[in-house]
ZAMARGU-4260 file (C-alpha; in steps of 0.2 Angstrom, whole numbers, plus 5000, padded with zeros to 4 digits):
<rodrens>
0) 4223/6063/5212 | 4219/6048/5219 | 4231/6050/5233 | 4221/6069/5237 | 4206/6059/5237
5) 4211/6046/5249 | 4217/6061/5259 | 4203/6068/5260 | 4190/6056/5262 | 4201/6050/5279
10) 4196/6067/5285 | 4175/6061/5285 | 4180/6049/5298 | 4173/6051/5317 | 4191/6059/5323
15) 4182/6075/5313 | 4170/6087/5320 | 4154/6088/5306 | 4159/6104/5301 | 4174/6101/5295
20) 4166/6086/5285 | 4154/6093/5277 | 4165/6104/5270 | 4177/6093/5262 | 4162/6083/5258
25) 4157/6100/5246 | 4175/6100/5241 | 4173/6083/5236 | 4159/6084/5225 | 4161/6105/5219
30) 4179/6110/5218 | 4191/6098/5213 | 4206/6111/5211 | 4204/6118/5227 | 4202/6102/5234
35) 4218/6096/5228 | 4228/6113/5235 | 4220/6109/5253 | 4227/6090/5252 | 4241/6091/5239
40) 4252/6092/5253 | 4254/6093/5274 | 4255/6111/5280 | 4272/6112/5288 | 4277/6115/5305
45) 4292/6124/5301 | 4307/6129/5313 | 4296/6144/5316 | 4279/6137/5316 | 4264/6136/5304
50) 4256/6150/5292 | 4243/6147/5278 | 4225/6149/5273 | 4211/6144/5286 | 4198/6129/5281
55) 4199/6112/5280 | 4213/6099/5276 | 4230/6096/5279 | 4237/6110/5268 | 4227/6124/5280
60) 4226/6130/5296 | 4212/6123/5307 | 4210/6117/5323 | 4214/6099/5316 | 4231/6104/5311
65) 4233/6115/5325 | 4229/6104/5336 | 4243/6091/5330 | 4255/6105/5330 | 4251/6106/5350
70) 4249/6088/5352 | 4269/6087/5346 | 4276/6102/5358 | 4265/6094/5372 | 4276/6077/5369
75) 4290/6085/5368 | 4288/6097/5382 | 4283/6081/5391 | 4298/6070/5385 | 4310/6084/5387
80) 4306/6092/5403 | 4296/6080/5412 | 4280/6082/5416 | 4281/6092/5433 | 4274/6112/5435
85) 4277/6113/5414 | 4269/6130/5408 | 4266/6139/5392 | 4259/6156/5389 | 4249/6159/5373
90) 4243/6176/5364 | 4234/6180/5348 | 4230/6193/5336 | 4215/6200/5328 | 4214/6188/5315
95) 4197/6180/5311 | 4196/6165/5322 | 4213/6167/5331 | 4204/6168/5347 | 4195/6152/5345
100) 4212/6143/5340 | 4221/6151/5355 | 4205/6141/5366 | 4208/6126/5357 | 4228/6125/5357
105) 4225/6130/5375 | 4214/6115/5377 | 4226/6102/5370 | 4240/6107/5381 | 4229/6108/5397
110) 4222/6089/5390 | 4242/6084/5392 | 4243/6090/5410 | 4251/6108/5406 | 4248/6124/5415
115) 4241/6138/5403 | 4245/6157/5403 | 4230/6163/5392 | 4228/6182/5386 | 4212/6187/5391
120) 4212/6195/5372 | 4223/6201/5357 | 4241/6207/5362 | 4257/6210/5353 | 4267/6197/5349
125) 4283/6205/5358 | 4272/6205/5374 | 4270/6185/5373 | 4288/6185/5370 | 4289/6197/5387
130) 4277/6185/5395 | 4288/6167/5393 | 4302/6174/5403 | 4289/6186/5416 | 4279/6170/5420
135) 4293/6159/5422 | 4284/6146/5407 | 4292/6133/5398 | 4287/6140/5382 | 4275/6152/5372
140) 4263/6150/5356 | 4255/6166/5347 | 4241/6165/5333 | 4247/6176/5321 | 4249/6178/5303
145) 4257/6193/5304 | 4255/6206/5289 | 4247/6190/5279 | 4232/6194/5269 | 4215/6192/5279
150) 4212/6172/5273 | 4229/6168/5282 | 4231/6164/5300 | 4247/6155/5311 | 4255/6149/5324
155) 4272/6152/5330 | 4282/6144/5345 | 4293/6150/5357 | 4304/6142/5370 | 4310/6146/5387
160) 4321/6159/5384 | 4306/6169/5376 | 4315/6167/5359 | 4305/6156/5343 | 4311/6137/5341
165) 4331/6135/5335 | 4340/6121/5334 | 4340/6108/5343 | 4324/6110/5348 | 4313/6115/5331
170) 4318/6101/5322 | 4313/6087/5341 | 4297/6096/5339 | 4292/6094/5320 | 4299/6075/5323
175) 4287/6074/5334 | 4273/6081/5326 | 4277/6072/5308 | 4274/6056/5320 | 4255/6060/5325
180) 4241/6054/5317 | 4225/6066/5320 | 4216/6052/5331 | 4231/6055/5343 | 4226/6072/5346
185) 4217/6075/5365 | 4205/6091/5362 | 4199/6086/5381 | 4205/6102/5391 | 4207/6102/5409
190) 4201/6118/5412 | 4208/6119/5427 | 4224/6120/5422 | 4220/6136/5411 | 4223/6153/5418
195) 4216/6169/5410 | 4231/6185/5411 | 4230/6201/5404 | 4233/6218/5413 | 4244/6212/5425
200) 4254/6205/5413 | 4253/6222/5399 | 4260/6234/5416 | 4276/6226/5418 | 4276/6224/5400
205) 4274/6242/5392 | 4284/6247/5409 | 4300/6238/5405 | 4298/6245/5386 | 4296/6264/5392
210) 4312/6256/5403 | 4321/6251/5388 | 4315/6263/5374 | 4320/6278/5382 | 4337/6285/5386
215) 4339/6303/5390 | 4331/6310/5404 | 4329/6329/5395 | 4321/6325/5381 | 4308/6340/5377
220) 4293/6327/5373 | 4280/6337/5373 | 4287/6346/5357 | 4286/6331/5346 | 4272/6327/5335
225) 4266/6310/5331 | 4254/6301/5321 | 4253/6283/5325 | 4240/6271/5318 | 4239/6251/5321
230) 4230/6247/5306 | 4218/6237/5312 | 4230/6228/5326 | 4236/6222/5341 | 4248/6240/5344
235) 4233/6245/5348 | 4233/6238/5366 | 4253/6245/5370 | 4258/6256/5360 | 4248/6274/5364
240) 4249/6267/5385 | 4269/6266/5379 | 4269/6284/5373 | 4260/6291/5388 | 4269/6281/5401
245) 4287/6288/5392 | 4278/6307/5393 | 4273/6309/5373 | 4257/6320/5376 | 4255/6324/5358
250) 4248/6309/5348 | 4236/6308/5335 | 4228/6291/5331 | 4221/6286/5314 | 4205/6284/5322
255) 4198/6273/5306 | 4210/6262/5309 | 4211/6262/5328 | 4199/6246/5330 | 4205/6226/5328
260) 4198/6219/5313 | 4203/6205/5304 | 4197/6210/5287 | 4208/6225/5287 | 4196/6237/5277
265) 4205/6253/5277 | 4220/6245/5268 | 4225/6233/5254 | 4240/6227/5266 | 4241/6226/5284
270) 4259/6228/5279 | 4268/6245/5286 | 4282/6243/5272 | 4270/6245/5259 | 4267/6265/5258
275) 4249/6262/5255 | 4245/6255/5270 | 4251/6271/5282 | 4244/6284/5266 | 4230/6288/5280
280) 4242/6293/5292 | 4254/6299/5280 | 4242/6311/5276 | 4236/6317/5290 | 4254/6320/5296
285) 4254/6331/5280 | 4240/6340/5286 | 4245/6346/5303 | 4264/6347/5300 | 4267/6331/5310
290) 4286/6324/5314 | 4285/6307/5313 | 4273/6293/5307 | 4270/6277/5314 | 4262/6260/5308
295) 4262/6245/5317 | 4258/6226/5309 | 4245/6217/5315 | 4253/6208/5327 | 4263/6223/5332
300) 4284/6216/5327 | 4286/6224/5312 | 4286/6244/5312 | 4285/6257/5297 | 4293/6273/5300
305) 4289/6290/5292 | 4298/6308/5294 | 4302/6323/5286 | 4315/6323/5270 | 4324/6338/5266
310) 4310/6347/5257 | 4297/6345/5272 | 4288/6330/5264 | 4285/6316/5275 | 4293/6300/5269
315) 4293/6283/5271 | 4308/6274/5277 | 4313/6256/5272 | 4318/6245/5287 | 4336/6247/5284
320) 4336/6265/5284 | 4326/6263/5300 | 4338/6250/5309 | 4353/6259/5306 | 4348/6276/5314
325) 4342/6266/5327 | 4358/6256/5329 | 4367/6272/5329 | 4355/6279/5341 | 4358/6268/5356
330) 4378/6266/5351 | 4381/6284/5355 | 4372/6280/5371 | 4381/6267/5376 | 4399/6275/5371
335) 4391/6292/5382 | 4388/6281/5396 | 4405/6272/5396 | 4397/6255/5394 | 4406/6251/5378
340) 4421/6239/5386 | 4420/6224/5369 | 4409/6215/5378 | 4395/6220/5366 | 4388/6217/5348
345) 4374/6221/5337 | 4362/6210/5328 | 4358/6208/5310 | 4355/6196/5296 | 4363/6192/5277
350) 4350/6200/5269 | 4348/6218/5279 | 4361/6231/5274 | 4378/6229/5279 | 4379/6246/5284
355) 4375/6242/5299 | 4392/6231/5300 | 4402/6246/5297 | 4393/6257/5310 | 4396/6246/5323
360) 4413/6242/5318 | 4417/6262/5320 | 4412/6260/5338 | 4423/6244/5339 | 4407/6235/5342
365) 4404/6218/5331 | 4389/6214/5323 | 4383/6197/5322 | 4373/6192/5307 | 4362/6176/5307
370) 4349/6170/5294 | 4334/6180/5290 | 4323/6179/5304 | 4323/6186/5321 | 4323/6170/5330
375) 4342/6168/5324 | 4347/6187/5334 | 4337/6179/5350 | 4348/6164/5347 | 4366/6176/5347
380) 4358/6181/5366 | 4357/6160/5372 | 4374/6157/5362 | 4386/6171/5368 | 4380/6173/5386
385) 4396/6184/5391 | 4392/6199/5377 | 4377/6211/5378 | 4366/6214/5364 | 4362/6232/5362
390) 4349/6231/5349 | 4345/6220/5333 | 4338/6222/5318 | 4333/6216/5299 | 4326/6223/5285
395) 4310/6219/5286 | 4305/6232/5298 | 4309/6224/5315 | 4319/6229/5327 | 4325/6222/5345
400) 4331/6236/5358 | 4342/6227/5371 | 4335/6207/5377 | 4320/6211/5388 | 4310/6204/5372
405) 4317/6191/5363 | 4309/6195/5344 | 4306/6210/5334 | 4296/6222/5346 | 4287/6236/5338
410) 4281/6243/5356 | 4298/6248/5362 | 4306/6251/5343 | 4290/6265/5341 | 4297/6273/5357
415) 4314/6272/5352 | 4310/6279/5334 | 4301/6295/5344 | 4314/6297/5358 | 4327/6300/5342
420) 4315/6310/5334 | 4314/6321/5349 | 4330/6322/5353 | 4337/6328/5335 | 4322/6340/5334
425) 4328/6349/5350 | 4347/6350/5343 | 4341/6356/5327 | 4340/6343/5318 | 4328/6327/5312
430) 4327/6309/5310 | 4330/6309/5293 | 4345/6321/5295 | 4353/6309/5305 | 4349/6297/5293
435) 4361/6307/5281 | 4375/6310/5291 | 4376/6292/5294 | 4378/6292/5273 | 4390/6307/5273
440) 4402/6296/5285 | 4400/6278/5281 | 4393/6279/5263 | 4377/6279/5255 | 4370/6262/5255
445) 4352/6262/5244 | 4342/6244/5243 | 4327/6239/5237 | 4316/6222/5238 | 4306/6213/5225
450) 4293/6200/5229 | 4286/6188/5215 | 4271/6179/5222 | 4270/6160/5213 | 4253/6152/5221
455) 4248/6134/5223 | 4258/6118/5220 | 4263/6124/5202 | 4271/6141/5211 | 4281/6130/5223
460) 4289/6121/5209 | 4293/6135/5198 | 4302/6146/5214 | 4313/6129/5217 | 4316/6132/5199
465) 4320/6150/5198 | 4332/6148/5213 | 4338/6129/5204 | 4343/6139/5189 | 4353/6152/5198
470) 4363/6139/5207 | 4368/6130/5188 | 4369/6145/5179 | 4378/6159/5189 | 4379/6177/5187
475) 4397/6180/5181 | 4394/6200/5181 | 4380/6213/5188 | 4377/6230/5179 | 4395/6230/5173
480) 4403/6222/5189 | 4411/6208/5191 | 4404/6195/5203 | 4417/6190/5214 | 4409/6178/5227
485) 4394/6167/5228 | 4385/6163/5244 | 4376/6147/5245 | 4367/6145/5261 | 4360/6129/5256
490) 4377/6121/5252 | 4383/6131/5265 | 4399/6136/5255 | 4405/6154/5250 | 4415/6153/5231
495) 4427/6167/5222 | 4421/6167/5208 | 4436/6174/5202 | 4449/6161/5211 | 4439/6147/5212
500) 4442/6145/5230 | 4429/6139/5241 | 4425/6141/5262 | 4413/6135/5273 | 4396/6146/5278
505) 4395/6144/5296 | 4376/6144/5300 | 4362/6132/5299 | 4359/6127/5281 | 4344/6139/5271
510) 4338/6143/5253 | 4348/6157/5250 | 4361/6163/5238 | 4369/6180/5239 | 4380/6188/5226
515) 4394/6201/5230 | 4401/6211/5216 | 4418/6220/5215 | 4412/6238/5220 | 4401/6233/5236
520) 4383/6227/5225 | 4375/6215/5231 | 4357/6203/5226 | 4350/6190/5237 | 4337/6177/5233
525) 4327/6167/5244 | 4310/6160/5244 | 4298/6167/5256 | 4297/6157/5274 | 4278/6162/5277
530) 4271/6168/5259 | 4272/6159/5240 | 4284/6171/5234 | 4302/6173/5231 | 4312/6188/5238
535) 4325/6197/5227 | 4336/6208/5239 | 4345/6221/5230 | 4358/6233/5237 | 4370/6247/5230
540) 4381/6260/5238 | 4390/6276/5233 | 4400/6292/5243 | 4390/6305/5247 | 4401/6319/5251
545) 4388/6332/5257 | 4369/6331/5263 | 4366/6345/5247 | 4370/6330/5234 | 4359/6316/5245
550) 4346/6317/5228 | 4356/6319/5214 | 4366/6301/5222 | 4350/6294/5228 | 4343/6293/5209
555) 4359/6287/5201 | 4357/6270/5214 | 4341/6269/5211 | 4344/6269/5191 | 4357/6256/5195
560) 4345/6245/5203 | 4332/6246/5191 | 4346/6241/5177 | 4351/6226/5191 | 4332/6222/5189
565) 4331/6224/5169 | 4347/6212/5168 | 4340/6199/5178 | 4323/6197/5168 | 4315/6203/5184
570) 4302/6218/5178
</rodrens>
């Protein structure tokens, strides 16, 4: 405790504002818990970036440790690249307090002599992407917590290519921001330097996604009925011009939820895979016999799709289901347009359904899959430079259409979602009805996500535990089957269980192990990159030999997951 207090008390010196002292001065003196969770640790810059609670100390988000962040990419930017015409763009989000950071990152930047494309106010975060590449910059920085809860806030970085940090250059920036100490920090902007963007920026932007997002001319648009709602977000801003530009003329928004707030008050979750958080739009897409519901994170990557299911009732899709229609989408474009030549692949990740991988593979496409995380499919773009990506996506609900953005991109995936929605309707069929054909030919793949949250320092030492114990003591057999490898991502090797034999994992080490059974299951466990939880990823497949038997097979992978879950201890 001592340690935490020293800590502390080194944030009462001049380098801090008084705001910020007297409120670890209160800590000091009132809370000594919650004083010990704000020093217990630094708050990491990751290879993404940073994401936690806002207040004071080194374990929060707040200009200090914001500032030190943007001290370290500013030395590096300078170290790197030199220190001629360098440029960065930076967005933020509707957060509490994100527009204030986004002043002060773009203070520290313009205090190191580097040019500064500065939203004028909240956009998306696949339109700051968009922006690195439009405006020629060096790199990008978005405040952003995502579909945190509203305590949270974050900063992410991305490089030239419009991509988040990979290797090499994630871990040259944490080096250099592990090496600061908070005096080093020059909050003295050049203001001069700093240049306020906006609309000039969003036409190009929602241009090039109506560009990208919609692929047959004759699509009867007019027909299709949407509800979209951007709880509370930055969609907001794109999304409905994005609709209107691509000719949807019937659009109804969830009006409660239309307006940016950072408290999110309709809604638990700002979350658009919890079902909750879309029930207003869900409902009113009950009401007046809509075809398709949207919801949009607040940041607006992330993308929760609702349609119609067999009996009329509107449904909420996971993001597998959602990739996969969309992956098979833009395939059959590419193979009606005779662009299909083995010059292409699709994007995934270990932990997103591998149905995916046998899709593509029917159209003699390969599909690439990287770590969890979009900034790994941005990477596939940089590292195979002779391939084109049609479209990428992971379970989360993301999704990438093409390599205009370089990260998940909710804009042109809502688009996308409503050109197939369209489309199938006029041929007499649906979203979800393509969803099911894709089962009746490449099988019926069912997952299913668990997320334990584990809080504080004593959470972070019990999920190292959980996943420690699972390293030791591995599963042998799942509901009945045996196991027959086990992927380490952190040891990078792959075992058969059943030979013994042992290969190499060939991508950048992470804390993930996955477990194949005999008959295609399939359970993943990784902690959380931007949340104290740990993530149990669970997928099962089956035939389904006709579209009448999609229930009856539906519910027997769903018992068979729920007995996975039993087995594990996990309920």
């Amino acid at each position: 405790m001592m340690d935490i207090v020293q800590k502390a008390n080194d944030w009462l010196t001049e380098t801090f504002d008084n705001e910020t002292k007297e409120e670890v001065k209160a800590l000091l003196t009132e809370d000594p818990k919650d004083l010990e969770d704000r020093f217990y640790k630094d708050l990491e810059f990751g290879t993404g970036g940073m994401r936690g609670t806002m207040g004071a100390g080194t374990n929060r988000i707040n200009k200090y440790t914001l500032g030190k962040a943007t001290q370290g990419l500013a030395n590096y930017l300078l170290q790197t690249k030199g220190d001629t015409n360098l440029k960065v763009a930076i967005a933020f989000d509707c957060r509490h307090n994100s527009k204030k950071f986004a002043k002060v990152v773009a203070d520290v930047l313009s205090a190191n002599h580097i040019r500064v494309f500065l939203f004028e106010d909240l956009r998306p975060t696949p339109e700051l992407s968009f922006a690195v590449r439009h405006l020629n910059c060096d790199a990008g920085i978005v405040l952003t917590a995502s579909h945190n809860p509203p305590e949270y806030n974050g900063y992410k970085v991305y490089w030239t290519d419009g991509g988040q940090i990979v290797p090499p250059q994630d871990s040259g920036i944490i080096s250099e921001v592990n090496a600061l100490e908070y005096s080093e920090i020059n909050f003295d902007a050049n203001e001069n330097l700093i240049t306020v963007v906006g609309k000039e920026v969003d036409e190009v932007f929602t241009d090039a996604s109506v560009a990208n997002g919609t692929l047959y001319s004759d699509i009867d648009r007019d027909n299709l009925k949407i509800v979209f709602t951007s709880l509370h977000g930055t969609s907001i801003m794109s999304i409905p011009e994005t609709l209107r530009k691509a000719g949807y003329t019937d659009v109804h928004i969830i009006e409660e939820q239309r307006e940016p707030n950072g408290d999110f008050p309709t809604v638990k979750s700002p979350n658009p895979e919890e079902p909750e958080a879309l029930q207003m739009a869900t409902d009113l897409a009950s009401q007046i016999d809509a075809d398709i519901v949207v919801g949009t994170d607040p940041d607006c990557d992330r993308l929760g799709v609702a349609v119609k299911d067999q009996d009329g009732n509107i449904k909420l899709l996971n993001g597998n289901q959602t990739m996969v229609v969309m992956t098979k989408f833009l395939l059959d474009k590419w193979k009606e347009s005779g662009k299909i030549n083995g010059k292409q692949f699709v994007g995934s990740t270990i932990v997103s359904t591998e149905l995916v991988n046998a899709l593509a593979d029917s159209y003699d496409v390969e599909t690439k899959v990287g770590l969890t995380g979009f900034k790994w499919i941005a990477k596939m773009i940089k590292d195979y430079p002779e391939l084109e990506l049609i479209g990428g996506g992971e379970e989360s609900f993301g999704y990438m259409v093409g390599d205009f953005v370089r990260d998940k991109d909710a804009v042109t995936a809502t688009l996308l979602a409503c050109e197939i929605a369209a489309y199938a309707k006029q041929n007499g069929s649906s979203f979800y009805e393509e969803l099911l054909k894709i089962y009746t030919t490449y099988g019926f793949y069912k997952e299913h996500l668990i997320s334990i949250t584990k809080k504080g320092k004593e959470g972070a030492e019990e999920i190292r535990k959980m996943l420690s114990d699972m390293r030791s003591n591995p599963l042998t057999t799942i509901d009945g089957e045996k196991v027959v490898t086990l992927s380490d991502y952190q040891e990078s090797t792959q075992k058969n269980i059943i030979t013994g034999e042992v290969t190499t994992i060939d991508l950048p080490k992470s804390n993930v192990l996955i477990y194949h059974t005999e008959n295609g299951s399939r359970i993943a466990a990784r902690p959380s990159g931007t949340e104290p939880k740990i993530k149990f990823y669970f997928s099962v497949n089956s035939t389904l030999d006709d579209v009448s038997n999609t229930k009856s097979v539906e519910a027997e992978l769903d018992a068979k997951i729920q007995r996975i879950i039993k087995e594990m201890n996990l309920n």
